[in-house]
C-alpha positions in Angstrom: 31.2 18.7 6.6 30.7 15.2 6.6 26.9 14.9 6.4 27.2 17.4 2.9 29.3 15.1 1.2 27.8 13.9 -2.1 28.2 11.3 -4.8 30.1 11.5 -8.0 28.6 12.5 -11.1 28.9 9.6 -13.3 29.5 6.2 -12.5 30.1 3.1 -14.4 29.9 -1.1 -13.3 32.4 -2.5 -11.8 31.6 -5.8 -12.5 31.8 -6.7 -8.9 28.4 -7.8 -6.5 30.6 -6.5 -3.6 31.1 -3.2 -5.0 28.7 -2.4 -7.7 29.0 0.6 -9.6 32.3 2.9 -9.2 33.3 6.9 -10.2 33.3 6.8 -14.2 37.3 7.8 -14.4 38.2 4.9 -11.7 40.0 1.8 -12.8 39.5 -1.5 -10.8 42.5 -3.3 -10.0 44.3 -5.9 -9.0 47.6 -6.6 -7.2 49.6 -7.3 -10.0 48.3 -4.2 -12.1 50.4 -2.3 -9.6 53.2 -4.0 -8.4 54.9 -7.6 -7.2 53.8 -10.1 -4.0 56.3 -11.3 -2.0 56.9 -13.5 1.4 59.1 -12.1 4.0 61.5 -14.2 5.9 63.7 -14.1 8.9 63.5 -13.4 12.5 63.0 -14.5 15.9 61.7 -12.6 18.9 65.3 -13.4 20.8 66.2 -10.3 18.1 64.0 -8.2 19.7 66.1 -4.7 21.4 65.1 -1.3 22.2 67.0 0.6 19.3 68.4 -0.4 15.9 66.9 -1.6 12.8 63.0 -0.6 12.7 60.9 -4.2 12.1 57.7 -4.7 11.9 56.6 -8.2 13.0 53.3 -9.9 11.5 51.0 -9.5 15.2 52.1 -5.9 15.2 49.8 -5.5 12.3 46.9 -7.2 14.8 47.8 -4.9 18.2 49.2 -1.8 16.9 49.1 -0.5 13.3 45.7 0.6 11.9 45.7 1.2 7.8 49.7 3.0 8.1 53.2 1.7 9.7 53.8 5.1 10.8 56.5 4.5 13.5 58.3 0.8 14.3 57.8 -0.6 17.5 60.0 -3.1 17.1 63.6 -3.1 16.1 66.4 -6.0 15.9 70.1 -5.8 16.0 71.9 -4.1 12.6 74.0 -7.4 12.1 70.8 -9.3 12.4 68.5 -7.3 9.9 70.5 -9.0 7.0 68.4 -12.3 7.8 64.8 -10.3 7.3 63.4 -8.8 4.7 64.2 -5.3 4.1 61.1 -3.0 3.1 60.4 0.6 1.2 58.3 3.1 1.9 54.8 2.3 0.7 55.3 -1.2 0.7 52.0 -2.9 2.1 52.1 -5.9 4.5 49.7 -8.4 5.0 49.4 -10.6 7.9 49.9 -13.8 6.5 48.1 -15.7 9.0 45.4 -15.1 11.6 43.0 -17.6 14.6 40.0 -15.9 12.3 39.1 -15.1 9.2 38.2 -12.0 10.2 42.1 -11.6 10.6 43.7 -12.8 7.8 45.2 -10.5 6.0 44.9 -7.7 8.1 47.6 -5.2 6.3 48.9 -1.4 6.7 50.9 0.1 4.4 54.7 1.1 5.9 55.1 4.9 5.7 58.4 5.0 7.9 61.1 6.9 6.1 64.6 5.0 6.0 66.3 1.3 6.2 63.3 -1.1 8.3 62.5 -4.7 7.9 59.6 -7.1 8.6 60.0 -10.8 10.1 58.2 -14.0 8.6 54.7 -14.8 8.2 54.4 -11.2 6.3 53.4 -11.3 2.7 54.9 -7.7 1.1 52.8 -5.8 -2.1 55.9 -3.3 -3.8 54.5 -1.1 -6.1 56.2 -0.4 -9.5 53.4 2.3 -10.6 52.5 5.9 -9.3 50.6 5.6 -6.3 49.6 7.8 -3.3 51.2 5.1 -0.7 48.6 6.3 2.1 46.0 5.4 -0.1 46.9 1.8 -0.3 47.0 1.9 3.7 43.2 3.0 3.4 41.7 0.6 0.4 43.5 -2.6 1.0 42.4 -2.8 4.8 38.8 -1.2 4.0 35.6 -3.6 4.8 35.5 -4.4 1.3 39.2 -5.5 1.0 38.3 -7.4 4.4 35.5 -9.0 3.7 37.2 -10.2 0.5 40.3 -11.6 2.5 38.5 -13.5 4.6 37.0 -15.7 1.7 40.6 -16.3 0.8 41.9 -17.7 4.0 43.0 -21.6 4.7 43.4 -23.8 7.8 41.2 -24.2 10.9 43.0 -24.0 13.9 45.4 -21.1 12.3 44.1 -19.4 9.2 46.6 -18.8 6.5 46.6 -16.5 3.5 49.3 -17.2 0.5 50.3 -14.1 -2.4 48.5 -16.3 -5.0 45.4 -15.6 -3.1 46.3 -12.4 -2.2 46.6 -11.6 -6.1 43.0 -12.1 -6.7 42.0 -9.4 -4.2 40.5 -6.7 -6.2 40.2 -2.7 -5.3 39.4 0.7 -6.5 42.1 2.5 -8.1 41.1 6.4 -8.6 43.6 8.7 -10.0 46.9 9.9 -8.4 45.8 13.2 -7.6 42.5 12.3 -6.1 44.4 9.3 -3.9 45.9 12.0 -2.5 42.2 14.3 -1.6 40.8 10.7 -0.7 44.3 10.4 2.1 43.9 13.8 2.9 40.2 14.0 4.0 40.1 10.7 5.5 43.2 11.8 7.9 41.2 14.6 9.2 38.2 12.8 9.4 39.8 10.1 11.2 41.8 12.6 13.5 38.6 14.0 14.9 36.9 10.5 15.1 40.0 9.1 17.1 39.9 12.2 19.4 36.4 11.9 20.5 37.2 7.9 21.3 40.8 8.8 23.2 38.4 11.4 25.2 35.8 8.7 26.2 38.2 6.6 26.8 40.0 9.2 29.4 36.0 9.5 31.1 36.4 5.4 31.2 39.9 5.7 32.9 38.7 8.2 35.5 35.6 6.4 36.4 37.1 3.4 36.7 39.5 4.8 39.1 36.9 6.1 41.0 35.1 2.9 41.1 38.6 1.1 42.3 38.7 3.4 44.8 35.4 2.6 46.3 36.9 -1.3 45.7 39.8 -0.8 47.8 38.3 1.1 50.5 35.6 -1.6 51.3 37.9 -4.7 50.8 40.5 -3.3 53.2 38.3 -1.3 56.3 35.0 -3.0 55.5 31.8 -1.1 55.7 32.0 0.6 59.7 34.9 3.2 59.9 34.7 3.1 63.6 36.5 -0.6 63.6 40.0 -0.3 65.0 42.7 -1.3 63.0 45.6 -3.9 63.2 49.1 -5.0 61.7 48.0 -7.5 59.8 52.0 -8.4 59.0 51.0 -8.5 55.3 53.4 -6.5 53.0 50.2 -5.6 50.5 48.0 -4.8 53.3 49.9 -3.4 56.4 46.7 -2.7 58.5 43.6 -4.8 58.0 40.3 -4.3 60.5 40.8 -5.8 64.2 39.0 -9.1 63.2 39.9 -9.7 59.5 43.0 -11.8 58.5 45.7 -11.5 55.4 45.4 -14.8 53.7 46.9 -16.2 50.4 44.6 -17.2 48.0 45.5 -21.2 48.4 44.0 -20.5 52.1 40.7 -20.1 50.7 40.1 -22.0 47.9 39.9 -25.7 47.2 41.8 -25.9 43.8 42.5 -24.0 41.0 43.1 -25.7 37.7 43.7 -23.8 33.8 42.3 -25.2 30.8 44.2 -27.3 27.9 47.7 -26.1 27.3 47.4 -26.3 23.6 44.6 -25.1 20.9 41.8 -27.2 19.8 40.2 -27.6 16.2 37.7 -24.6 16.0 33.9 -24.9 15.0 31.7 -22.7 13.7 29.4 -23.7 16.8 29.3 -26.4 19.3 30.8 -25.4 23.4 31.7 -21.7 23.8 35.8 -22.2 24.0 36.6 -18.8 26.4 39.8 -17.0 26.1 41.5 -14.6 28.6 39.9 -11.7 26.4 36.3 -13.1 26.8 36.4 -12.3 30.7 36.1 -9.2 32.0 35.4 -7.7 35.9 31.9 -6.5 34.9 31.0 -8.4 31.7 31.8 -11.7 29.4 32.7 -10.3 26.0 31.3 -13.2 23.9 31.2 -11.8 20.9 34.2 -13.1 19.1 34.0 -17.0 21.6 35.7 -19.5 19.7 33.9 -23.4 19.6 34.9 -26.5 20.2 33.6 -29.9 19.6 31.2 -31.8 22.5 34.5 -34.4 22.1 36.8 -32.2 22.9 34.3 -30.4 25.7 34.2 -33.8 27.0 37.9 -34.7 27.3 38.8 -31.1 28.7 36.2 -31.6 31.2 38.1 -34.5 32.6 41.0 -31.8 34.0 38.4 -28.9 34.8 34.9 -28.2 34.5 33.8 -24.5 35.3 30.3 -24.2 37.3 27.9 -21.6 38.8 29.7 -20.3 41.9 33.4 -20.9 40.9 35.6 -17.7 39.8 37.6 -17.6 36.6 40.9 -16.0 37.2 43.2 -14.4 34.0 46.7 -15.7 34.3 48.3 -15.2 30.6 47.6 -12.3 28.1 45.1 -10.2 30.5 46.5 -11.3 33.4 44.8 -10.3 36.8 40.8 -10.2 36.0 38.3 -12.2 38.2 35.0 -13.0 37.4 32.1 -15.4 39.3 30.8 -17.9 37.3 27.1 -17.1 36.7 26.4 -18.5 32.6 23.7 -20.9 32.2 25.4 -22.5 29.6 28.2 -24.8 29.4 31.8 -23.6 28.4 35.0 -24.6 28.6 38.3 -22.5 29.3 41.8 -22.1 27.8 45.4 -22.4 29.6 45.3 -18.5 30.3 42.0 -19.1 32.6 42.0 -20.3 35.8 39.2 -21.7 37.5 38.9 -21.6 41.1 36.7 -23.3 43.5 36.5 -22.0 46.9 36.6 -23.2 50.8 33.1 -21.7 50.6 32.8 -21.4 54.5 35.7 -18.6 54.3 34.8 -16.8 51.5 32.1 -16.3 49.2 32.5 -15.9 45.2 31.6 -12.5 44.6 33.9 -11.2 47.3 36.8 -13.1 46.1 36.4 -12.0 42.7 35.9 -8.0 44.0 39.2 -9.1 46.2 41.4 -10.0 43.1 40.4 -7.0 41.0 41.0 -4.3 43.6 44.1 -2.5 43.1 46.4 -4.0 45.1 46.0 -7.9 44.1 45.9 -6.9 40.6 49.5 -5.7 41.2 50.2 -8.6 43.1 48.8 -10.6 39.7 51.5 -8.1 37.3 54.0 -8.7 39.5 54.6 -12.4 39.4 53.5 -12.1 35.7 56.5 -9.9 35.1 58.7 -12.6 36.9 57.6 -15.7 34.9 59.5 -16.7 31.9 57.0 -16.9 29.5 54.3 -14.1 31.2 51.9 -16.3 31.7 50.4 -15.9 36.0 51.2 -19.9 36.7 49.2 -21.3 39.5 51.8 -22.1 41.7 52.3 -17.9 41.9 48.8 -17.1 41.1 48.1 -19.3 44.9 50.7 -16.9 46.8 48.7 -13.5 46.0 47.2 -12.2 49.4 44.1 -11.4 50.0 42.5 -9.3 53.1 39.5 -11.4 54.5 36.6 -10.4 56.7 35.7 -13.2 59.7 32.3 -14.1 58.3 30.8 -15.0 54.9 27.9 -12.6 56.2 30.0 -9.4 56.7 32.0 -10.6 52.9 28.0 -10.8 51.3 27.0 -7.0 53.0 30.4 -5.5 51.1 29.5 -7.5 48.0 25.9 -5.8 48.9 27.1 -2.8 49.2 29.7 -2.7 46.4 27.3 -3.9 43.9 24.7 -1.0 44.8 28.0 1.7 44.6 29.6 0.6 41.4 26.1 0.1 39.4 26.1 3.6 38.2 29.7 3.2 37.3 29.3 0.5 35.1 26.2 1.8 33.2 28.3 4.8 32.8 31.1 3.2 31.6 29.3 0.4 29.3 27.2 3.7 27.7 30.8 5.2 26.8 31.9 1.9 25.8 29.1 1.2 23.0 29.2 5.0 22.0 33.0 4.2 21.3 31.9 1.1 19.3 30.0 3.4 17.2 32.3 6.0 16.9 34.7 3.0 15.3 31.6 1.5 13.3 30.9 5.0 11.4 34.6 5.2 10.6 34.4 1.7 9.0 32.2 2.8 7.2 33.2 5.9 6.1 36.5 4.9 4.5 34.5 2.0 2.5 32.3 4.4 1.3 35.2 7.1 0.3 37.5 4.6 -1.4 35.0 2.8 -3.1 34.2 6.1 -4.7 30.1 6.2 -3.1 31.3 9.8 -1.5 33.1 12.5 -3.5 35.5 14.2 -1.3 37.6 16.4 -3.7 36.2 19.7 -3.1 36.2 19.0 0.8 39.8 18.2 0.6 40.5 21.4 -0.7 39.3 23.3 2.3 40.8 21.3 5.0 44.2 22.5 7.0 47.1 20.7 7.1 47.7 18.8 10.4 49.7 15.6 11.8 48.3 12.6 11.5 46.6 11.1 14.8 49.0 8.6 15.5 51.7 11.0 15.3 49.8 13.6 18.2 51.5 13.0 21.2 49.9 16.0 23.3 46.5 14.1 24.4 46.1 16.6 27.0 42.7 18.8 26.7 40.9 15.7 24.9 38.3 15.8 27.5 37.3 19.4 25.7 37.6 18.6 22.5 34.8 15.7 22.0 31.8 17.6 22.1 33.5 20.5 19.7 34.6 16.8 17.5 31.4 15.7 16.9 30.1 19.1 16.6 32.5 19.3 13.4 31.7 16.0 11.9 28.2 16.6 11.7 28.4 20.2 10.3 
């Protein structure tokens, strides 16, 4: 359906670089052709509860809500919602600050039916003209709308965006009744998209549970099955082979020290800054590494200085995830990273770092996270997670050896599904740019498509693994 969509018959300029030419019957707009900015107040997290008044905090527009503010998931107490600001339906919020400019601004339009608020550090747009609210969820977070925002933004360390900026933003404004074809095909297009990435992402779950098991088994019996077992007297790992020993991770290593406790000023290059999200078991996600000044790089390195052969430990935000140091180039690390250097004559890097992410450490590491005050893993903790070790760095290198050689087809499995889900989310980028921006007509499509709930409000997943190939199939047709 997708792949027989065509362009309008008649356009006209925009005016715009960024946009170019746009349907002939579309207006371009800006915020205050269509309704009044606004800066919400109120609120701390301490108002946070289960049920009550539906809120919808500024991060939440980050982590949860994509384009639409479909259900809450936050609420505060109904005697406290008179110190936030109340919001309608089809009210868009913007994120009124971000750490990028990729952020700022990030917005979704709130589609929840019924008294709900939003805490500070929200900037509200109320409409006061006929409008398809979904609409607005779709063209003020589009790329264009993004790409627009992020020129807009102030501040280095933390970016902020103000409603006199955000009145400048301009956007595509089709008729009433075509918002509505524009909403209703980019729903179902979007449902199918999102069901082919939840079903990869079910293959990634089940191989990674696979691989875990092929972790755990090899960290706790080692490689001969025919080696008698022990108590071991550790609660984590009752019975360890006859020669290995339970030890806490302070046995084994030499120190472990986190990076600067606050944020530095942010470069556009200089030493890669790494975050809690940059490390993962298998890879370094490096793509969105913040920078920070040689001065800075300099002064941090006076605490900690991360070299080849240590292991970086999550303790705040992904907490639990080890990974050896092996990057030729030098970094620096944040307060959520850990970096640990070992007794190297009792255990080797790569086995430590397969150790802490097999199944039953990584519980250890959520565990003590769940029992700190401000859930971050602190090192005094972080030092009492047990750990089964072999007798010999030898016999700890042959299960590296041998892990290593098991998981490889895992991972290439799993980073394939992972960069087909990237452009799974890529082509939907850039399918609603090109539908609100008016490049694709989808009014006739519309008319043939069935009525269904949107994705986010699905909550039978099961049978996903089915649907992706008969998804794709779909979109291509």
């Amino acid at each position: 359906m997708i792949a027989d969509l065509k362009p309008y018959a008649e356009y006209k300029e925009s005016g715009l670089p960024w946009l170019g030419q746009v349907p002939g019957h579309w207006d371009v707009h800006k915020p205050r052709h269509i309704g009044s900015l606004s800066k919400g107040v109120g609120g701390t997290k301490e108002d946070a509860v289960s049920t009550g008044v539906p809120c919808v905090r500024y991060g939440e527009l980050y982590t949860t809500h994509t384009f639409f503010v479909r259900k809450p998931k936050a609420f505060v107490y109904p005697d406290r919602a008179s110190s936030y600001t109340p919001i309608h339906y089809g009210d868009v919020l913007f994120a009124a600050s971000g750490e990028t400019l990729a952020e700022i601004g990030k917005s979704a339009v709130n589609l929840i039916e019924g008294t709900a608020v939003c805490g500070g550090d929200v900037i509200i747009l109320r409409p006061t003209v006929a409008v398809h609210a979904p609409f607005l969820g779709y063209v003020m977070d589009c790329h264009p709308s993004a790409t627009q925002k992020a020129t807009m933004g102030r501040g280095t360390t933390v970016k902020h965006i103000y409603p006199d900026e955000l009145k400048q933003l301009l956007f595509p404004f089709p008729p009433v009744s075509e918002q509505a074809a524009i909403v209703r095909f980019l729903d179902w297009a979007n449902g199918r998209l999102e069901r082919a990435i939840r079903a990869k992402r079910k293959v990634i779950a089940l191989l990674g549970e696979q691989k875990q098991a092929i972790i755990h088994r090899a960290v706790t019996r080692g490689l001969d099955p025919s080696v008698p077992l022990k108590p071991s007297g550790s609660r984590w790992f009752p019975e360890l082979p006859s020669q290995w020993e339970a030890l806490t991770l302070r046995r084994v290593i030499r120190s472990a020290i986190d990076g600067p406790h606050f944020s530095p000023t942010y470069h556009d290059d200089g030493i890669p800054f790494l975050s809690a999200r940059n490390v993962r078991a298998d890879r370094w996600l490096l793509g969105d590494v913040k920078f920070i000044s040689e001065a800075d790089y300099v002064d941090f390195s006076r605490r900690v200085r991360p070299e080849t052969g240590d292991v970086l430990y999550t303790k705040g935000g992904t907490t639990g995830v080890a990974r050896v140091v092996d990057l030729t180039f030098r970094f620096q690390v944040w307060v959520h990273i850990a970096v640990l250097k070992l007794q190297t004559k009792l255990v080797c890097p790569e086995y430590l770092a397969y150790c802490l992410n097999s199944p039953r450490c990584y519980e250890q590491a959520q565990l003590f996270t769940r029992g700190a005050t401000n859930q971050d893993l602190g090192l005094g903790r972080m030092k009492d997670i047990e750990l089964p070790v072999p007798p010999t760095v030898g016999e700890q290198q042959r299960i590296v050896a041998f892990l290593n050689a098991q998981c490889s087809s895992f991972n290439t499995a799993i980073s394939r599904l992972n960069r087909e889900i990237e452009l799974l989310r890529e082509y939907r980028t850039r399918l609603v740019a090109d539908v609100v921006t008016g490049k694709l007509d989808v009014r006739e499509a519309a008319l043939h498509l069935s009525d269904e709930a949107p994705v986010d409000l699905i909550a039978n997943e099961t049978d996903l693994l089915f649907e992706a190939d008969d998804t794709e199939e779909q979109l291509a047709e």
